[in-house]
N, C-alpha and C positions, 0 to 999 in steps of 0.2 A: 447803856452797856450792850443789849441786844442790836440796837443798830450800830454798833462799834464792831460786835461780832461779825454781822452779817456784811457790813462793806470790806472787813478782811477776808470772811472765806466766803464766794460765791457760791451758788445753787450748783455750779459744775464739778467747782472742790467739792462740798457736802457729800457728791453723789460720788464722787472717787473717792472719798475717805470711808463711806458708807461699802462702798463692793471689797473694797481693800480691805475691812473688817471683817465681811461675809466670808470671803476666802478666804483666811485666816481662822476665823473657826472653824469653818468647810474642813479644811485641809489638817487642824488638831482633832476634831472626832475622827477624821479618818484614820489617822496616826493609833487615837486608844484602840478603834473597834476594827484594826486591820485586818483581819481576820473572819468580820462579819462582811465584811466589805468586798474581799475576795468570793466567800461562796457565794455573795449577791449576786458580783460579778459574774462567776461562773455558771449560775442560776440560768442568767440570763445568756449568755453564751449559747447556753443546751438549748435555749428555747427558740432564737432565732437563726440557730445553724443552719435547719433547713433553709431559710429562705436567703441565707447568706451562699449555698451550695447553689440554691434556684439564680441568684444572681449569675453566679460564675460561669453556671450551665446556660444563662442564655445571651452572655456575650461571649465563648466560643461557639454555641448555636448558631450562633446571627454572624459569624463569620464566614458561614456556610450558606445561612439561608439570604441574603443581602446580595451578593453576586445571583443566588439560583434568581430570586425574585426579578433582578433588576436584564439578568439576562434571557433566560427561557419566559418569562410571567411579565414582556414588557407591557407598558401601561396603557389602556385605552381607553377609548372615551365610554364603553358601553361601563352602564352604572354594572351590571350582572357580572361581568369579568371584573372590575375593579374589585368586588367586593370576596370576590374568590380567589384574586391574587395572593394576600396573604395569607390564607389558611391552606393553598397548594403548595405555596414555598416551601414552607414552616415544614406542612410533613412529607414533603420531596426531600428536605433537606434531612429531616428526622430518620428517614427510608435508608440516606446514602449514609448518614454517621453508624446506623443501627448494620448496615450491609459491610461498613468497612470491619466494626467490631469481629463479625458473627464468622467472618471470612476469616480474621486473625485469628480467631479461637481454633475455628475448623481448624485450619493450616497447624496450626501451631502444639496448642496442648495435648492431643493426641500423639505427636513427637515426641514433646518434654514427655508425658508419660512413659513411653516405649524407653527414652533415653536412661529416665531414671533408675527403670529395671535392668538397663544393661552394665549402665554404671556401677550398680548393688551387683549385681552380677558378677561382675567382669572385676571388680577393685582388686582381688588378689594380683589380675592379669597386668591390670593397669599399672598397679605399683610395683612387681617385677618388669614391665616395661621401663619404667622410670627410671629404674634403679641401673638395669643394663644400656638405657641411653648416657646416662649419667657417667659413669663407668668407662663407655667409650670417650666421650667428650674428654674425658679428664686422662685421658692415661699419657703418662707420660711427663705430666707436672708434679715436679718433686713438694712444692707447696702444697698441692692438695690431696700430698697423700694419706694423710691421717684424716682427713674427710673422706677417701674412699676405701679406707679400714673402716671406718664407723659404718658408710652403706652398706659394705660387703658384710659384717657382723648385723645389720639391721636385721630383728626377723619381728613379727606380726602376728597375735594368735588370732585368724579371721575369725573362727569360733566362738571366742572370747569374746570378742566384740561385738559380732551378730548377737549374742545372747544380751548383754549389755545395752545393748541399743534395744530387741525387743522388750526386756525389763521394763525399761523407760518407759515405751510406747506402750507396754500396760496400764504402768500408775499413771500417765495421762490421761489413756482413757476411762480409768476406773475416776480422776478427778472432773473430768466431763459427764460421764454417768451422772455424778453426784450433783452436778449445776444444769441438770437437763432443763428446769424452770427456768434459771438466768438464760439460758441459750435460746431458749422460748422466747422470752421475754426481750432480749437480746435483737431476736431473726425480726420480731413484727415489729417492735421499734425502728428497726433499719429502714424495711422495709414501709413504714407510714412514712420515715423521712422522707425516705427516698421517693415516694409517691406527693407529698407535699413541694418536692421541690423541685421535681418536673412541671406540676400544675402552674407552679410562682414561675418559674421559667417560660412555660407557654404562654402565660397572661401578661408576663414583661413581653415579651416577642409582639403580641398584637396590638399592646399600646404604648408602646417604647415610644413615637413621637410625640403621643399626647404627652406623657409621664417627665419628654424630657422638656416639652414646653411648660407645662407644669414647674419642673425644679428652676428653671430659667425663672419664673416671676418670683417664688420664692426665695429664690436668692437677691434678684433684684430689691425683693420687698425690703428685708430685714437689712441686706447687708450695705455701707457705705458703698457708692460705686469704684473706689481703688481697693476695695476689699475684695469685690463680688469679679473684678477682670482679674484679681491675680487668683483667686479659686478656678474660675475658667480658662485660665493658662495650665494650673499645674492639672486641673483635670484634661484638657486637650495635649499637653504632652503623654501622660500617662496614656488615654486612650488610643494615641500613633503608636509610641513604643510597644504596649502591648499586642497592638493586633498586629503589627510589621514583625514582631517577634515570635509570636503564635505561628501566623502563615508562613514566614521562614524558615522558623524548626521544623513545621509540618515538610514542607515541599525537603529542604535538607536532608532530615530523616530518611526518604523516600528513593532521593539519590543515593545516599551511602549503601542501602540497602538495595538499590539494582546494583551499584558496582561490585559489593562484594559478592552479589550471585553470580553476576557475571564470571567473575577471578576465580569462584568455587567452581562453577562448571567448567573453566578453562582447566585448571588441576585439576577435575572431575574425583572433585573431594564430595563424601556424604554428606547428607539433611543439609544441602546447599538452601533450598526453599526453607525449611524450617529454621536455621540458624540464621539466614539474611533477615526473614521476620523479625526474628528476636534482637538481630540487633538495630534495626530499624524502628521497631518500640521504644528499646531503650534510649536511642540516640536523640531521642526528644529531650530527654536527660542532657544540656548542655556541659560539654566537655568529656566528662568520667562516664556519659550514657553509655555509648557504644564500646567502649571496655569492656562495663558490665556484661553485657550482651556476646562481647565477644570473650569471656569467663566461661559461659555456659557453653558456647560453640567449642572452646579449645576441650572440652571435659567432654564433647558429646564424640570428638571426633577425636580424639586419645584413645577411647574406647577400643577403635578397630585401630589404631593406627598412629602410634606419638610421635612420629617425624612428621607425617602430611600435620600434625595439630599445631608444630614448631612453624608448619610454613603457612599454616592460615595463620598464626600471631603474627606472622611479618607480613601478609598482604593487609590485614587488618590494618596495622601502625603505618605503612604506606597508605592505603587509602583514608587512614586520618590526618595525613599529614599534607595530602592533595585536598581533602575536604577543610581544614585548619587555612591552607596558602592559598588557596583559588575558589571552590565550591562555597563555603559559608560566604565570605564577601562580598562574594557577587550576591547571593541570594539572599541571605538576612539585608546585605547593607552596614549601613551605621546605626541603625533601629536600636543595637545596644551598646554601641559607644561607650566599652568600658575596656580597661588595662585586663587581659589575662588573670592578673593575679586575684582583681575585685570581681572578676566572674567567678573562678575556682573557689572565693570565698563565700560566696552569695550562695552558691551550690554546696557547701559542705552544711555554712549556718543553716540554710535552707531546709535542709535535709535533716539536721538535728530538732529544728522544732515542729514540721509538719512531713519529714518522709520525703518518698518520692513527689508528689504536689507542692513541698514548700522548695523543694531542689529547682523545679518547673518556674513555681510565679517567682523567685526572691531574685531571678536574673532580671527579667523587665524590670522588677519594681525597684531594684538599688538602680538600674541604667534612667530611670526614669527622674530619681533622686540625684544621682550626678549631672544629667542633662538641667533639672535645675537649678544645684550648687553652683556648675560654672558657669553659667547666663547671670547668675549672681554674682559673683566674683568680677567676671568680665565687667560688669554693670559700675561695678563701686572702683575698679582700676582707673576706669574709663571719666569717672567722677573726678578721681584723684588728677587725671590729666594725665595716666598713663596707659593712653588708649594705645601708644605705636609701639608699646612694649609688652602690649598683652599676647602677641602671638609668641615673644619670646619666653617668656612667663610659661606659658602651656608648653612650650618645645624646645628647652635650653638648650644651647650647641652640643653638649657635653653628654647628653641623651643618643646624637647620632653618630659619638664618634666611636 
């Protein structure tokens, strides 16, 4: 009977029937104690965030410090320089990321502060400006006349509301009083992170080849070799897409923000310097970036003046319209090879589960994702024996007409 057994199911069955079991009850404990499973989860989350933030920080680091090393720090034979090469890059490069920040802050926040006072200031001015642009634009349209009986009746007790706003911004600060511990405990938490995950970043930086010769044999080791080439495909896409998309946005960004200083000092419109920043920050924000940014300029330059704020929103939409048809393409490239629509989507999800950072990484990472789907796709047409109909497939006639 035993050996009737065993020439029916081999040692390779037993051992597939045996995993097929384990996951399976694997996956019913998880189902009863889902719940413990999650804060495990999370546990663990909290605890390796820093060094998942140290990752991130030191491959945009090394997008910086990779060209400084390879171009100012080139290689030589004396042992004394080789070995000082990479700890001059590192913090040359560290110097110029720490001088771009410190430059933007100068520039900038001290602006936004001024601005926000004039704003709080100036609202009553601002919203009778509104109201009489408004007013003019419209006169004379029988349709929108009972929208401009509504304005012309619109009034505002600014008083009312200063006091109601300060209200507010007392019981906050009497509920901040009350968690001055948590805030405490809150600041040096951040702060160890954040000092933990600079260190993981500097220490990936100096043995980033050892580290990646290292995962190469480990992968080699465990995994089949058509396993271990299609993990070093999706990792070698993901790493092009990301860093042709990084340095793209970067340099992008950079452009949108001289032209529209340029275009402000032509109109010799205010806080030209401080608005072109702001929106050059934000424009790393793919697509809705430089909106944002240009929100904050239309509101800062309203203040003195809501017709010049009418004509920075149309140099704005023109220069996104020349950066959208000519500027991004030339300088991103194809690096995100994705439809419009699955960028603005990737940016919105993005941005619902990690903020401004998840708006940032979810554009490379879904391009990175598609760039694999259709190599796959292509792959298995191409199987079928409809390899001369795959270009059609990707670009039906009916798309261009």
């Amino acid at each position: 009977m035993k050996k009737g057994i065993s020439k029916i199911f081999t040692s390779a069955d037993r051992k597939t029937f045996i995993t097929k079991v384990f996951i399976l009850m694997l996956a019913l404990l998880i189902v009863q104690h889902f719940g413990l499973v999650l804060s495990i989860i999370d546990k663990i989350i909290d605890i390796i965030f820093p060094f998942l933030v140290g990752c991130g920080m030191a491959y945009i680091w090394s997008l910086f410090q990779n060209p400084i090393e390879k171009i100012i720090f080139p290689r030589s034979k004396k042992k004394f320089l080789q070995k000082l090469r990479r700890p001059l890059s590192i913090i040359f490069s560290l110097l110029v990321l720490l001088g771009i920040v410190v430059l933007i802050l100068y520039l900038v926040l001290p602006q936004i502060y001024n601005s926000i006072v004039v704003i709080a200031e100036s609202a009553p001015l601002l919203a009778e400006n509104l109201r009489t642009w408004f007013l003019d634009v419209t006169s004379g349209l029988n349709w929108a006349e009972g929208i401009r009986e509504n304005v012309r009746n619109l009034s505002i007790d600014w008083e009312e509301l200063a006091k109601t706003i300060g209200d507010a911004l007392q019981n906050s600060a009497g509920g901040i009083l009350g968690s001055a511990l948590n805030i405490i405990e809150n600041t040096v938490g951040f702060f160890v992170a954040a000092f933990t995950a600079i260190v993981f970043a500097i220490y990936l930086l100096f043995l980033k080849e050892k580290l990646i010769h290292q995962s190469k044999r480990v992968g080699k080791a465990y995994l089949p070799e058509k396993h271990w080439q299609r993990v070093r495909y999706v990792l070698s896409v993901l790493n092009e897409t990301f860093s042709k998309f990084f340095k793209g946005q970067v340099l992008d960004a950079f452009v949108v923000g001289a032209l529209l200083f340029i275009a402000m000092l032509i109109f010799r419109m205010p806080y030209a310097l401080t608005i072109s920043v702001v929106v050059m920050v934000t424009a790393l924000i793919p697509m809705i970036g430089a909106f944002i940014g240009g929100a904050v300029g239309f509101l800062m330059i309203a203040v003195t003046d809501f017709r010049q704020a009418v004509i920075f929103l149309i140099i704005l939409i023109v220069i996104q319209q020349l950066e959208g048809d000519l500027i991004y393409p030339k300088i991103v490239g194809d690096s995100v090879g994705l439809p419009g629509i699955w960028v603005f989507s990737a940016v919105i999800v993005g941005g619902a589960i990690a903020g401004p950072l998840g708006m940032i990484i979810a554009v490379p990472l879904l391009a990175s994702i598609y760039k694999i789907f259709r190599k796959n796709v292509n792959k298995r047409l191409s199987e079928k024996e409809l390899g001369e109909d795959v270009e059609s497939v990707e670009n039906p006639p009916y798309v261009n007409k």
